[in-house]
N, CA, C and O atoms as a GROMACS GRO file, in nm:
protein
  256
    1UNK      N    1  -7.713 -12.000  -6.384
    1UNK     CA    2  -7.763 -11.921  -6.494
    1UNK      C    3  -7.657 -11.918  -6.602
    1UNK      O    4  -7.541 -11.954  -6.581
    2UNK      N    5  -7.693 -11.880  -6.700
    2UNK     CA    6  -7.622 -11.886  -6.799
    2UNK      C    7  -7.636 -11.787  -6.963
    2UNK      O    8  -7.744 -11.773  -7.019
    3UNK      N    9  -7.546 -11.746  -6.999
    3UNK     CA   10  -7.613 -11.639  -7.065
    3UNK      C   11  -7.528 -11.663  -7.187
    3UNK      O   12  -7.406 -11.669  -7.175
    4UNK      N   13  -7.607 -11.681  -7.345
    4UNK     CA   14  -7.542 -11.702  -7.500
    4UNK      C   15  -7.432 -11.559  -7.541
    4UNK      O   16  -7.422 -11.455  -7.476
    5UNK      N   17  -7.363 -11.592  -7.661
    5UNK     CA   18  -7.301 -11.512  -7.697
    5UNK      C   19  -7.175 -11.551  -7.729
    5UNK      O   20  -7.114 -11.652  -7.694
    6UNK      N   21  -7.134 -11.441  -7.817
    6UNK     CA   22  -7.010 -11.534  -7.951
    6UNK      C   23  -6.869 -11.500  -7.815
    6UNK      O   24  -6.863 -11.427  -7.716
    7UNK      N   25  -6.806 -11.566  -7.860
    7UNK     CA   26  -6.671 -11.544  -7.743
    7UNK      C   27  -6.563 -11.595  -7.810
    7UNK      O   28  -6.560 -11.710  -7.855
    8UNK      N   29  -6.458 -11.502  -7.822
    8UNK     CA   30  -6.330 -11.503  -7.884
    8UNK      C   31  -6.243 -11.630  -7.873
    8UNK      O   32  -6.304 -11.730  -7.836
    9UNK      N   33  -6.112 -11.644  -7.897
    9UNK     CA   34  -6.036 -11.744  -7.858
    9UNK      C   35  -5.997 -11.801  -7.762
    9UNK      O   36  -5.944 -11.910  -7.747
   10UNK      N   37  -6.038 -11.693  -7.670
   10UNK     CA   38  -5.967 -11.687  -7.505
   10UNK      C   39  -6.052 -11.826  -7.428
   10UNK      O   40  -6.002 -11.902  -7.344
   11UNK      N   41  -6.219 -11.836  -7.494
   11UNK     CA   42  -6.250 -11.932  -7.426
   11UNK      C   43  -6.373 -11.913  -7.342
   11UNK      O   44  -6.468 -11.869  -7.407
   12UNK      N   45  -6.398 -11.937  -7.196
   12UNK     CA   46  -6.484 -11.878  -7.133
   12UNK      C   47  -6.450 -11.820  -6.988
   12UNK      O   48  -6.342 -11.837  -6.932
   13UNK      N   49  -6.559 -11.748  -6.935
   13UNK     CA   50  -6.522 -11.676  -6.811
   13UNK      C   51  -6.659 -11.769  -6.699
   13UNK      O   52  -6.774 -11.733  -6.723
   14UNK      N   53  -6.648 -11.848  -6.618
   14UNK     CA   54  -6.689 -11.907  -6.564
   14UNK      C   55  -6.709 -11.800  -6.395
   14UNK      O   56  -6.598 -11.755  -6.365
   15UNK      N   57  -6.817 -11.758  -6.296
   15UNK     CA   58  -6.802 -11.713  -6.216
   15UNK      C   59  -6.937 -11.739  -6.155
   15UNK      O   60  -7.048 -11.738  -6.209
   16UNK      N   61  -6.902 -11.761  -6.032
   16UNK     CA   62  -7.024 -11.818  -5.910
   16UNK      C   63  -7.084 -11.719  -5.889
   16UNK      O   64  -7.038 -11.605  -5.890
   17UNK      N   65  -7.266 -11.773  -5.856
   17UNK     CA   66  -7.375 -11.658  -5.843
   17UNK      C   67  -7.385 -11.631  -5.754
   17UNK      O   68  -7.367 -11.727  -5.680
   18UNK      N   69  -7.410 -11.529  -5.694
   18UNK     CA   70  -7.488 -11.497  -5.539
   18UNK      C   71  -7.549 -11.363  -5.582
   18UNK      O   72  -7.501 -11.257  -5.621
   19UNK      N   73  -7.712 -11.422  -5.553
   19UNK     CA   74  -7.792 -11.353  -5.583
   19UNK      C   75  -7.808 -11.202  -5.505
   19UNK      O   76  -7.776 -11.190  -5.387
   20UNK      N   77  -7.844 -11.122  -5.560
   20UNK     CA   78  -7.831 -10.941  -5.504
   20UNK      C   79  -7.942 -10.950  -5.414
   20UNK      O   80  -8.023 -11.043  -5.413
   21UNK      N   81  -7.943 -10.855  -5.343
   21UNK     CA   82  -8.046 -10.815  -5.243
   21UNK      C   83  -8.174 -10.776  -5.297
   21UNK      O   84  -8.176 -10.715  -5.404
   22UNK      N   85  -8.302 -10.809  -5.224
   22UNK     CA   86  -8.437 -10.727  -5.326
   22UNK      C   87  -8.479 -10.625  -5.257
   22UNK      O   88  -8.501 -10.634  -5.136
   23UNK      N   89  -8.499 -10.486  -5.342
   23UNK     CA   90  -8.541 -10.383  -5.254
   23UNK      C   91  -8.681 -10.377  -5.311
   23UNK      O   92  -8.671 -10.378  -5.434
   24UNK      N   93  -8.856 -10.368  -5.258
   24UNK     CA   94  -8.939 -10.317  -5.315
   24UNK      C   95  -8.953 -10.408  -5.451
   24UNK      O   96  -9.021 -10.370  -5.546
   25UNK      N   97  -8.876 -10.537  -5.448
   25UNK     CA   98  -8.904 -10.588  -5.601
   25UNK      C   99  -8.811 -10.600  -5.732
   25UNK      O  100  -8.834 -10.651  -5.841
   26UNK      N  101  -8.658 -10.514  -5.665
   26UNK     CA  102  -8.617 -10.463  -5.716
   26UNK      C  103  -8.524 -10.507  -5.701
   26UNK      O  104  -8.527 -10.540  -5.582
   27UNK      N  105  -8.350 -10.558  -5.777
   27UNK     CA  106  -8.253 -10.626  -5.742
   27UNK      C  107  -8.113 -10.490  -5.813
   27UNK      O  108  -8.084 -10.471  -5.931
   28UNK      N  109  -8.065 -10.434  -5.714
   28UNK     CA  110  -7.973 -10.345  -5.737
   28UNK      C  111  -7.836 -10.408  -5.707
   28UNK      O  112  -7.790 -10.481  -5.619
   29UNK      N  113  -7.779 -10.332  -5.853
   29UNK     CA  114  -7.594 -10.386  -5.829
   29UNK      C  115  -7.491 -10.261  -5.866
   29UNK      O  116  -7.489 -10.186  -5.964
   30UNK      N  117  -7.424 -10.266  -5.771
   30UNK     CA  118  -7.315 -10.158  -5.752
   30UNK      C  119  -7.215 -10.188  -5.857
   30UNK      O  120  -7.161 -10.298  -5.848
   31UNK      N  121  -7.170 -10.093  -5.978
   31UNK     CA  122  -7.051 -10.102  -5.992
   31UNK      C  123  -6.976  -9.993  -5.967
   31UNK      O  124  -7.024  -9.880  -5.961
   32UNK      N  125  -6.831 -10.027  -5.949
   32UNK     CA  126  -6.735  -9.922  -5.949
   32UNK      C  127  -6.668  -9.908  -6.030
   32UNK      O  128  -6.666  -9.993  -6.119
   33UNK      N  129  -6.549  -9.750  -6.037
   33UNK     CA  130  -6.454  -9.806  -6.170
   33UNK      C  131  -6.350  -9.688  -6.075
   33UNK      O  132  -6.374  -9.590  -6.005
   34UNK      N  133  -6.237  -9.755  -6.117
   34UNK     CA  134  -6.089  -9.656  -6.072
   34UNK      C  135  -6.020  -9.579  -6.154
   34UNK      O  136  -6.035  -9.606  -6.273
   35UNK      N  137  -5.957  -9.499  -6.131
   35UNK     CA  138  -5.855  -9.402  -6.280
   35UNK      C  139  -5.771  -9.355  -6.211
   35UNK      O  140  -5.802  -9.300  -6.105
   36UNK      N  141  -5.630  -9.367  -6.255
   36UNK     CA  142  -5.516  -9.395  -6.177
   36UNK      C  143  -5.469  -9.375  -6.004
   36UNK      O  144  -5.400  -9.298  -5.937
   37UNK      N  145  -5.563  -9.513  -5.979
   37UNK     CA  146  -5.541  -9.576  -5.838
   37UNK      C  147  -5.651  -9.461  -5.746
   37UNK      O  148  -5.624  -9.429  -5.631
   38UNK      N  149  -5.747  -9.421  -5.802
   38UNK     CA  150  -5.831  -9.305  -5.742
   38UNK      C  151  -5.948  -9.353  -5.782
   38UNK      O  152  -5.969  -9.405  -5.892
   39UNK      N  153  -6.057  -9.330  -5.661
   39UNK     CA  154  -6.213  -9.408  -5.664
   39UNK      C  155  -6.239  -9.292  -5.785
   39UNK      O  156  -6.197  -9.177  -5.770
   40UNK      N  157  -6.317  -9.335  -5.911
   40UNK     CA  158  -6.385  -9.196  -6.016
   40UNK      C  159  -6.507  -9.169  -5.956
   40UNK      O  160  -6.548  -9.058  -5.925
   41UNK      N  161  -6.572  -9.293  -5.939
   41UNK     CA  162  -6.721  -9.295  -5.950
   41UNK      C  163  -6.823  -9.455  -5.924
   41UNK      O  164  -6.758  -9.558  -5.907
   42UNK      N  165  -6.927  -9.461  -5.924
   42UNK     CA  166  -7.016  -9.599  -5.917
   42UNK      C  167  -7.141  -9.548  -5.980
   42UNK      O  168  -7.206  -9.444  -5.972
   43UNK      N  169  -7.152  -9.692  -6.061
   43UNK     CA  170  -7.286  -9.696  -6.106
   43UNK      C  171  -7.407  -9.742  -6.050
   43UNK      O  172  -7.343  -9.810  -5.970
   44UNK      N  173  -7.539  -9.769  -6.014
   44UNK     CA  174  -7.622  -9.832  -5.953
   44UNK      C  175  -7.689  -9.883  -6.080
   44UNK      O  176  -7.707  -9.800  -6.169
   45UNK      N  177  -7.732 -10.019  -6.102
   45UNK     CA  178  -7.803 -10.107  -6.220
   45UNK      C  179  -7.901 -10.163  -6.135
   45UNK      O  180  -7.851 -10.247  -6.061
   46UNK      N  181  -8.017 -10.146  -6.120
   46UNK     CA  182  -8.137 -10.195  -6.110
   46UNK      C  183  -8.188 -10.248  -6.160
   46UNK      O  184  -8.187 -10.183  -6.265
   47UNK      N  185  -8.301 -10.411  -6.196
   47UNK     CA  186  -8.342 -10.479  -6.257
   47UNK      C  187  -8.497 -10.536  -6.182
   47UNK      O  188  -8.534 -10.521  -6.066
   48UNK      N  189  -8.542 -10.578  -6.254
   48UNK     CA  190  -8.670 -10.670  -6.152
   48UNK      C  191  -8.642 -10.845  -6.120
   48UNK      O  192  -8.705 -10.927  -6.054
   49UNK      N  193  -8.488 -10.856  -6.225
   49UNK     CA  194  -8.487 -10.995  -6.206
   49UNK      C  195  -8.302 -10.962  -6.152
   49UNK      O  196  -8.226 -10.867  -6.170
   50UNK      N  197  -8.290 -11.064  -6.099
   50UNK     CA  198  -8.162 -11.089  -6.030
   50UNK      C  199  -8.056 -11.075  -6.094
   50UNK      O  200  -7.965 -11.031  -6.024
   51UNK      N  201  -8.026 -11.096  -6.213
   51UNK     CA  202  -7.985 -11.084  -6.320
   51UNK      C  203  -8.001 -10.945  -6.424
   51UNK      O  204  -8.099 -10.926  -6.496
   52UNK      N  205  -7.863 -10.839  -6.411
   52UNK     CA  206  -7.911 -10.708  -6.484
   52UNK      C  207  -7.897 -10.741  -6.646
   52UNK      O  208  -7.851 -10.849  -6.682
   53UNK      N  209  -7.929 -10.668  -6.713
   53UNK     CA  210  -7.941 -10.688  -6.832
   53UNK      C  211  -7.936 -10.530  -6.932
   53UNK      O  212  -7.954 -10.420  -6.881
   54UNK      N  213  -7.907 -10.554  -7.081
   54UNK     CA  214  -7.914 -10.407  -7.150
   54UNK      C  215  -8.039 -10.288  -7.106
   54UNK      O  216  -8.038 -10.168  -7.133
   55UNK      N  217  -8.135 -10.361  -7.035
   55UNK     CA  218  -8.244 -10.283  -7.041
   55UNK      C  219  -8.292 -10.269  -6.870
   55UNK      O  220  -8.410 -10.253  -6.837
   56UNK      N  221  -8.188 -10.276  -6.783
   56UNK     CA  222  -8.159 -10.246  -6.652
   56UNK      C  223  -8.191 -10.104  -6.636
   56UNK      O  224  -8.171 -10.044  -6.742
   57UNK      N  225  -8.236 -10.028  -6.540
   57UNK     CA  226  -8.235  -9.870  -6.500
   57UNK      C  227  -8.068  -9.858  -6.487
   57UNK      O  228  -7.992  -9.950  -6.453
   58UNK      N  229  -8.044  -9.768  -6.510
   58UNK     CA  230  -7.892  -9.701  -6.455
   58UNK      C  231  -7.872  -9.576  -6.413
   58UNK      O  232  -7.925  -9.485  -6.477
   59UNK      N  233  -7.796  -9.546  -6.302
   59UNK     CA  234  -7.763  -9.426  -6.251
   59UNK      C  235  -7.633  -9.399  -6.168
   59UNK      O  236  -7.600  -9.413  -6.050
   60UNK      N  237  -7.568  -9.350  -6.298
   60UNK     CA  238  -7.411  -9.354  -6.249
   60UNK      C  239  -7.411  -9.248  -6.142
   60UNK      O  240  -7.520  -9.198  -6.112
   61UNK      N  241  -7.293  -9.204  -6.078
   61UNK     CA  242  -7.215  -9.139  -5.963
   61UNK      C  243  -7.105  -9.080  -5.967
   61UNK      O  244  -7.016  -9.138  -5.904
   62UNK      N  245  -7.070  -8.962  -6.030
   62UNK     CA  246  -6.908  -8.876  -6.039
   62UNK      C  247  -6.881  -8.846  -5.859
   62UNK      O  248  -6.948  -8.798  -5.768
   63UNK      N  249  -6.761  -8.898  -5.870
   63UNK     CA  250  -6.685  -8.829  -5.751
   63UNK      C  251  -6.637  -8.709  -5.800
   63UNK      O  252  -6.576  -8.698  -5.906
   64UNK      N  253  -6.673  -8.586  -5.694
   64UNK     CA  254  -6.568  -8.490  -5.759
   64UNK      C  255  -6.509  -8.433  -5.663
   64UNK      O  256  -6.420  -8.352  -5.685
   0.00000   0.00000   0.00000
């Protein structure tokens, strides 16, 4: 797959697919994010195609 868009000097970011799991139709992807060396939180991005996109469901996750 492959996806357009303007890209700086640096060049490109090249990275191998492996497609997400389907729940109900549905292809969910976990992200996480850290803040100094401590889990914050995860997002869940849901899509109908394998591939999330701007117009993905989202539903982030605060650790508290």
């Amino acid at each position: 797959m492959q996806t357009e868009g303007e890209y700086g000097e640096e060049g490109f970011v090249y990275q191998a697919f492996l497609p997400p799991p389907e729940f109900d139709g549905k292809h969910p992807v976990v992200g996480s994010w850290i803040i100094q060396d401590e889990a914050a939180g995860i997002g869940i991005r849901e899509s109908d195609a394998p591939v999330t996109d701007n117009l993905s469901s989202f539903v982030p996750h605060l650790f508290k």
